[in-house]
C-alpha positions as CSV (number, residue, x, y, z in Angstrom):
1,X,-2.2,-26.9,-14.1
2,X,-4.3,-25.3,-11.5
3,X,-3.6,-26.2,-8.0
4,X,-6.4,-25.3,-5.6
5,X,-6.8,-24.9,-1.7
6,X,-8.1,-27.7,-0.2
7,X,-11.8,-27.3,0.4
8,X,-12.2,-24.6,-2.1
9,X,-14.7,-24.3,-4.8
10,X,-15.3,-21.7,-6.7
11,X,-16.4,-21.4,-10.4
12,X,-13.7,-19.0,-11.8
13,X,-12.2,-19.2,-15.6
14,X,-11.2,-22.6,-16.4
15,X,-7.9,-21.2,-17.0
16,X,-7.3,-20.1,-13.8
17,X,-8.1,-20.7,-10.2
18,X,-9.0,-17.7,-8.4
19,X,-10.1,-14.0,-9.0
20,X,-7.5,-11.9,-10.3
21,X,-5.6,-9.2,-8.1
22,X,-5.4,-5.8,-10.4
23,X,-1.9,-4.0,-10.8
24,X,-1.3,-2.6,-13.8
25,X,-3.0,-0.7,-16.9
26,X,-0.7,0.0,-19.8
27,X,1.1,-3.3,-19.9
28,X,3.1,-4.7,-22.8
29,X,3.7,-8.4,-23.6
30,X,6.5,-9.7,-24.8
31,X,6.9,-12.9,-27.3
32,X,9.3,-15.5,-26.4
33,X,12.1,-14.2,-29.4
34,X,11.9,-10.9,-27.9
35,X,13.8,-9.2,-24.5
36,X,11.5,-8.4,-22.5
37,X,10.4,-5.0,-22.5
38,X,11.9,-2.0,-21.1
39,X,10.4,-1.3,-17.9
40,X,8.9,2.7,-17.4
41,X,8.4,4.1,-13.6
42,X,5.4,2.6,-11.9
43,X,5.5,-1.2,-14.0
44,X,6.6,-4.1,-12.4
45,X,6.7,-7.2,-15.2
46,X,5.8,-10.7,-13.0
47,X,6.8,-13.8,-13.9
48,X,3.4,-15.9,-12.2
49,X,6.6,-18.6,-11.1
50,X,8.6,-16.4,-10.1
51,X,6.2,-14.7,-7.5
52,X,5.4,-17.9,-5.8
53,X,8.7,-17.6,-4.1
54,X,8.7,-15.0,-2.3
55,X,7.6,-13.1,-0.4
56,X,5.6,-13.2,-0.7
57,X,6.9,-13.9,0.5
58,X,3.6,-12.3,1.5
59,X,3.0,-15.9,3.3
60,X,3.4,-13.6,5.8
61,X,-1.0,-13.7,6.7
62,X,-0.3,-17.0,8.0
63,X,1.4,-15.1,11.3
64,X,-2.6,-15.1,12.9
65,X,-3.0,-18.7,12.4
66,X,-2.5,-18.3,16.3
67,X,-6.2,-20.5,16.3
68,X,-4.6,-23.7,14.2
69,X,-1.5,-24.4,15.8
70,X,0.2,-23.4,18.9
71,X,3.5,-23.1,17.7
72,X,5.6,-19.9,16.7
73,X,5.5,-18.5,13.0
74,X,8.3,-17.2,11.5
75,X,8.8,-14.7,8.3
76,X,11.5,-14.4,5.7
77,X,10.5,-10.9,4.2
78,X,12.7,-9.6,0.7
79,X,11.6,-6.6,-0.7
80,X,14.4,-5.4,-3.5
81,X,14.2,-1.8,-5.2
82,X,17.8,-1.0,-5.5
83,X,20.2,-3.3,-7.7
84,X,23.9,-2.8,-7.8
85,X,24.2,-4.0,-11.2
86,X,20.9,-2.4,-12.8
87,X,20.9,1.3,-14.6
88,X,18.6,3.2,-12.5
89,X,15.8,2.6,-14.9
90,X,15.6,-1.3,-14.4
91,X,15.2,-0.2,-10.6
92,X,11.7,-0.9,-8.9
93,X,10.0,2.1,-6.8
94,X,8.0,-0.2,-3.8
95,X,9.3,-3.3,-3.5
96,X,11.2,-2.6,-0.2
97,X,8.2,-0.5,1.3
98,X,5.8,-4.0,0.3
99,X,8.5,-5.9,2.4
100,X,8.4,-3.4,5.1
101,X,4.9,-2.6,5.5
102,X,4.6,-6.5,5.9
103,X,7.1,-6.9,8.7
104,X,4.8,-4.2,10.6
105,X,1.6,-6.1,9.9
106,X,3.0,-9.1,10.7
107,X,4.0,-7.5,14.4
108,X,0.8,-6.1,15.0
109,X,-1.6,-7.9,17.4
110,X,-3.9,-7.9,14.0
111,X,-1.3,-9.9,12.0
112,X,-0.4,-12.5,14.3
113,X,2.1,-10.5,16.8
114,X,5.3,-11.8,16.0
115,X,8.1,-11.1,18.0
116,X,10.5,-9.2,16.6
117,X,13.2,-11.7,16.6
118,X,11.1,-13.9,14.3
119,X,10.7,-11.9,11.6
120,X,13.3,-11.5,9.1
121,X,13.5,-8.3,6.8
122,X,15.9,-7.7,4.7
123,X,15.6,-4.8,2.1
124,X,17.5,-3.2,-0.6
125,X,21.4,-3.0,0.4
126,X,20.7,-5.6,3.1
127,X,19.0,-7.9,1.1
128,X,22.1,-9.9,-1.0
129,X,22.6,-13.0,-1.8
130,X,24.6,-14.6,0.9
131,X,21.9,-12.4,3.6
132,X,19.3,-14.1,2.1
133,X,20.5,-17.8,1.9
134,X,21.7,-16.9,5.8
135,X,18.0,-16.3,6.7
136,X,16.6,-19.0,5.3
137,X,19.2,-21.5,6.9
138,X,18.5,-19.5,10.1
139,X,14.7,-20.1,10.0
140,X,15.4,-23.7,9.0
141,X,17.4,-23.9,12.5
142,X,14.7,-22.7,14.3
143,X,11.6,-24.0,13.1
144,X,9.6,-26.9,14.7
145,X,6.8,-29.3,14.0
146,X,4.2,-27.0,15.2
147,X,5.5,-23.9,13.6
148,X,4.4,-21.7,10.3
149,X,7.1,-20.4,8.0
150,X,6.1,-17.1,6.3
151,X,8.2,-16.5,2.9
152,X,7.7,-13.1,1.0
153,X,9.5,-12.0,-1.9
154,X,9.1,-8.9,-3.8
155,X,11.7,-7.8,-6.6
156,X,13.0,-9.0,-10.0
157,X,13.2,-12.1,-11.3
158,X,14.9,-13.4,-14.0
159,X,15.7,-16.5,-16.2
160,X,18.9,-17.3,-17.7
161,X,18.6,-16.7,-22.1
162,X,21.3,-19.5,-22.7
163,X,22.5,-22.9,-21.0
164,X,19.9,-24.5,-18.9
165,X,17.3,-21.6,-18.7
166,X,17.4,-21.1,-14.8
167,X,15.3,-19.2,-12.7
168,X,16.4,-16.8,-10.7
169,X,15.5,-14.1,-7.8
170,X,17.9,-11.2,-8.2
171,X,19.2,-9.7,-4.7
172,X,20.7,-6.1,-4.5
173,X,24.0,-7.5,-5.2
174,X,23.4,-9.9,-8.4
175,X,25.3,-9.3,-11.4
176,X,22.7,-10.3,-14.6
177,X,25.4,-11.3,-16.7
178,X,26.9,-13.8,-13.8
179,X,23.2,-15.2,-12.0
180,X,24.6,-18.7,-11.4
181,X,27.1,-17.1,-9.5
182,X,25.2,-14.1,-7.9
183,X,22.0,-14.4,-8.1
184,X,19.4,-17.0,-6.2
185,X,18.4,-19.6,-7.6
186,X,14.6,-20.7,-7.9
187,X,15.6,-24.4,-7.4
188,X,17.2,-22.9,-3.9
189,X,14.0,-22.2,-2.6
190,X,12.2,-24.9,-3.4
191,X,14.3,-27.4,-1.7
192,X,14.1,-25.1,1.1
193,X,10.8,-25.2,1.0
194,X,10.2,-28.5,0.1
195,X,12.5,-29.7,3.1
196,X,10.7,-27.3,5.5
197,X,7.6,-29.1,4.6
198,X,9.0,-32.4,6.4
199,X,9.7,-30.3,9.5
200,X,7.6,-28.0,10.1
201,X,3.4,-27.6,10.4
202,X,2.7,-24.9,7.1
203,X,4.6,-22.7,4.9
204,X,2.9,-19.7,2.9
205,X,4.4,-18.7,0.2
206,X,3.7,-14.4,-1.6
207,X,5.6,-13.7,-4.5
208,X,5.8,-10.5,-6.2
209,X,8.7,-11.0,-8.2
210,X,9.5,-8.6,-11.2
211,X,11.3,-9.2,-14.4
212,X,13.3,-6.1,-15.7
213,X,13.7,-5.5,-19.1
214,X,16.3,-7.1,-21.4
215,X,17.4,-9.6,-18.1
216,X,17.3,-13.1,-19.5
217,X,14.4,-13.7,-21.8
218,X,10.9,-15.1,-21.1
219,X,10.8,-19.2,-20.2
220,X,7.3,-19.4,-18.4
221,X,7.9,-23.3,-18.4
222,X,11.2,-22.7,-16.3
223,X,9.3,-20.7,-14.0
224,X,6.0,-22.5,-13.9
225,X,7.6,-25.7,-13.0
226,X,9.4,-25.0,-10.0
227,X,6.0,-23.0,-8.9
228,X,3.7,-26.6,-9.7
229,X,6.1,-28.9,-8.1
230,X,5.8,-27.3,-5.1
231,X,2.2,-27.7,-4.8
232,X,2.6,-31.5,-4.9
233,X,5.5,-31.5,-1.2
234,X,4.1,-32.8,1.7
235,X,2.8,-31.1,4.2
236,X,0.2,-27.3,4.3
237,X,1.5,-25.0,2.2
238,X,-0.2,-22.1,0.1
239,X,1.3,-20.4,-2.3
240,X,0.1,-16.9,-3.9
241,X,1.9,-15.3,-7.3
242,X,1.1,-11.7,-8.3
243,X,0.2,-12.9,-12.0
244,X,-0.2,-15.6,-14.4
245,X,2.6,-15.9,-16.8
246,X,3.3,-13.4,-19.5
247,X,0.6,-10.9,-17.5
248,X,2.4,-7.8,-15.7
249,X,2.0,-6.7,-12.2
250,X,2.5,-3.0,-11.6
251,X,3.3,-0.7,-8.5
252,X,2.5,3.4,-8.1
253,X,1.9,5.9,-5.3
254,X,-2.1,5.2,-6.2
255,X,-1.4,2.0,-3.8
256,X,-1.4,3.4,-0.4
257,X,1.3,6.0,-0.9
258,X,3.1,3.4,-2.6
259,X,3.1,-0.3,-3.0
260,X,2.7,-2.7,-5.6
261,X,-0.8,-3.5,-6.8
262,X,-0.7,-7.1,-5.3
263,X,1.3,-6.4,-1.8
264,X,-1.2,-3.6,-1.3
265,X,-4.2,-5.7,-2.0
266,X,-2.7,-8.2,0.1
267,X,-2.1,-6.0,3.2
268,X,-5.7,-4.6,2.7
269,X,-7.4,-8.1,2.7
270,X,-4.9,-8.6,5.9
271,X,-6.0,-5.6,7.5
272,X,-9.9,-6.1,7.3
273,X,-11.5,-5.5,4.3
274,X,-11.3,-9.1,3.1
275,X,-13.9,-9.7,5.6
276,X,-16.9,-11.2,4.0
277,X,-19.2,-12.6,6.5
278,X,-18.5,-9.6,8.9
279,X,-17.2,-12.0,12.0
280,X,-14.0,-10.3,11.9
281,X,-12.1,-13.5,11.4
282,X,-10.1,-13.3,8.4
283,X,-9.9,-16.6,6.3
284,X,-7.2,-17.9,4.0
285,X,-10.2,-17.8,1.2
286,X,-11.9,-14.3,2.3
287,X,-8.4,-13.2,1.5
288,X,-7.5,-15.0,-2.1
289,X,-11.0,-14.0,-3.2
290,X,-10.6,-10.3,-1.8
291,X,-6.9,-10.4,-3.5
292,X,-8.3,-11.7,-6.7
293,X,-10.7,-9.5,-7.4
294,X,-9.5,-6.5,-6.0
295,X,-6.0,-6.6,-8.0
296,X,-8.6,-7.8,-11.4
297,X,-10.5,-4.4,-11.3
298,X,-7.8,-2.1,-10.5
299,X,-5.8,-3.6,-13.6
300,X,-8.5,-3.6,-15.8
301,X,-8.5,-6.7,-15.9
302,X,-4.8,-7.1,-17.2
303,X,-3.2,-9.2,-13.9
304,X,-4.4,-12.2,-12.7
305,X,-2.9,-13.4,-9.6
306,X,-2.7,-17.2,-8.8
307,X,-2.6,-19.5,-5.9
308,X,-1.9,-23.2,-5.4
309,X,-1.3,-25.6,-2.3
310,X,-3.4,-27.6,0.5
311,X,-4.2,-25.2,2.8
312,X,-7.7,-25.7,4.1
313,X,-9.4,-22.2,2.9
314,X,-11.0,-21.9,6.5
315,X,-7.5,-21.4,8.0
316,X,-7.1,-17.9,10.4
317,X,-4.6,-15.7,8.4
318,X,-5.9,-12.5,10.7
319,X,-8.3,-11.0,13.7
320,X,-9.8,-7.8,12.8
321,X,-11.1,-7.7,16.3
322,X,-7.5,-6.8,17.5
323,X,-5.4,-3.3,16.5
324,X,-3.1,-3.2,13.2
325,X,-1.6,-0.8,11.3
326,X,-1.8,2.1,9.1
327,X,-1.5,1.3,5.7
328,X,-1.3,4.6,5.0
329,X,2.2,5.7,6.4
């Protein structure tokens, strides 16, 4: 099921809605009777549900919406690299530096300029459970009518083998063999989200979320659903996923020194270059299409990121007229 900005129309694949973001080159697939495979340097294995959570979690763009509403946005930005409970070869390379270049896009006057006590980053060690579940109550708190919430999440993801197949986002501190207990649940977020709907103006939604090898095994329909029913909340809300299911997202130093494929594409299109029609306004579509494509062709066609929601595709996500940042550093 395809969800599609409102006002949108493009003529992509009729089995997906937008062009493809590019991350990876050598990926493997897994079949659902096997674990998923084990993940080398550089690969990042997305779950398309488990993206829409996040980070972004790259929601983050919608900081310039400064021209649709004069309210405040706020961000919730999770990058995880570092896991407590992982061997240091189920660790990811970038997805704290995705998270952090973010937070400093989303500060400059290019991004939206977001006060600094808006934005919430939390990364690696800081970035556990109970942190995380704090922020989001936080931003609940804070949050008004007229206000945007920015959620980005980039990491691992995971989804129970046994019992009722939940999906989960695993913090620094979750223990893979204990996830009810430790690690966050899918659900969580969307009733966060899905109540945040009800009280505030828009929420954007990035989600890079990785799922290590031999951490649950593969339940797309788990994942999926949470993603879908989110689309159908009241309220603006778009919502971007690295992939579509069973596709893997990757990450590497070729991405600006070192990102993830879809967080640097992202932060690119933010930046500038997603600008089309030269007017140095950046639209919510200038940037899925520029995403889309852009991740497509770098992945040889091997990742196709997705997007769902109402947001009307003219919306502001930046203004390349003012200063950002260098994606370079």
């Amino acid at each position: 099921m395809i969800h599609r900005i409102k006002g949108l129309s493009r003529n992509s694949g009729a089995d997906h809605g937008f062009l493809p973001p590019a991350f990876g080159l050598r990926a493997r697939r897994a079949t659902k009777d096997e674990g998923l495979p084990q993940l080398s340097p550089g690969q990042r294995t997305y779950l398309a549900g488990a993206l829409l959570i996040g980070m972004l979690a790259f929601a983050g763009v919608a900081a310039a919406q400064a021209p649709v509403t004069d309210g405040q946005t706020f961000a919730i930005l999770v990058g995880v690299s570092e896991f407590q409970h992982l061997p240091r070869e189920q660790w990811l390379q970038y997805a704290h530096a995705d998270a952090e270049t973010f937070a400093r896009l989303l500060k400059s006057p290019r991004g939206g300029g977001l006060p600094a006590e808006n934005v919430v980053l939390m990364t690696n060690k800081d970035a556990t459970t109970q942190a995380v579940r704090k922020a989001f109550d936080t931003v609940k708190g804070r949050a008004g009518k007229k206000d945007t919430i920015i959620v980005m999440i980039a990491g691992h993801g995971a989804v129970e083998s046994a019992g009722d197949r939940a999906a989960y986002i695993l913090t620094n501190d979750s223990d893979p063999q204990d996830m009810k207990k430790t690690a966050l649940p899918m659900g969580e977020i969307q009733t966060f989200i899905g109540e945040g709907l009800t009280k505030v103006a828009r929420i954007m939604v990035f989600v890079d979320v990785c799922r290590a090898g031999n951490i649950g095994s593969i339940s797309n329909a788990a994942v999926n659903g949470v993603v879908e029913k989110l689309g159908d909340s009241e309220g603006e809300i778009l919502g971007f996923m690295a992939s579509r299911p069973r596709e893997v997202s990757y990450e590497g130093p070729e991405y600006g020194g070192g990102h993830g494929a879809f967080s640097y594409f992202l932060l690119k299109a933010l930046s500038g270059e997603a600008d089309k029609n030269g007017d140095k306004i950046i639209t919510a579509s200038e940037v899925i299409d520029y995403v889309q494509q852009n991740v497509k062709d770098a992945t040889r066609d091997r990742q196709h990121p997705r997007e769902f929601g109402t947001l009307d595709n003219a919306t502001v996500m930046a203004d390349a007229n003012k200063p950002g940042i260098d994606l370079s550093r």
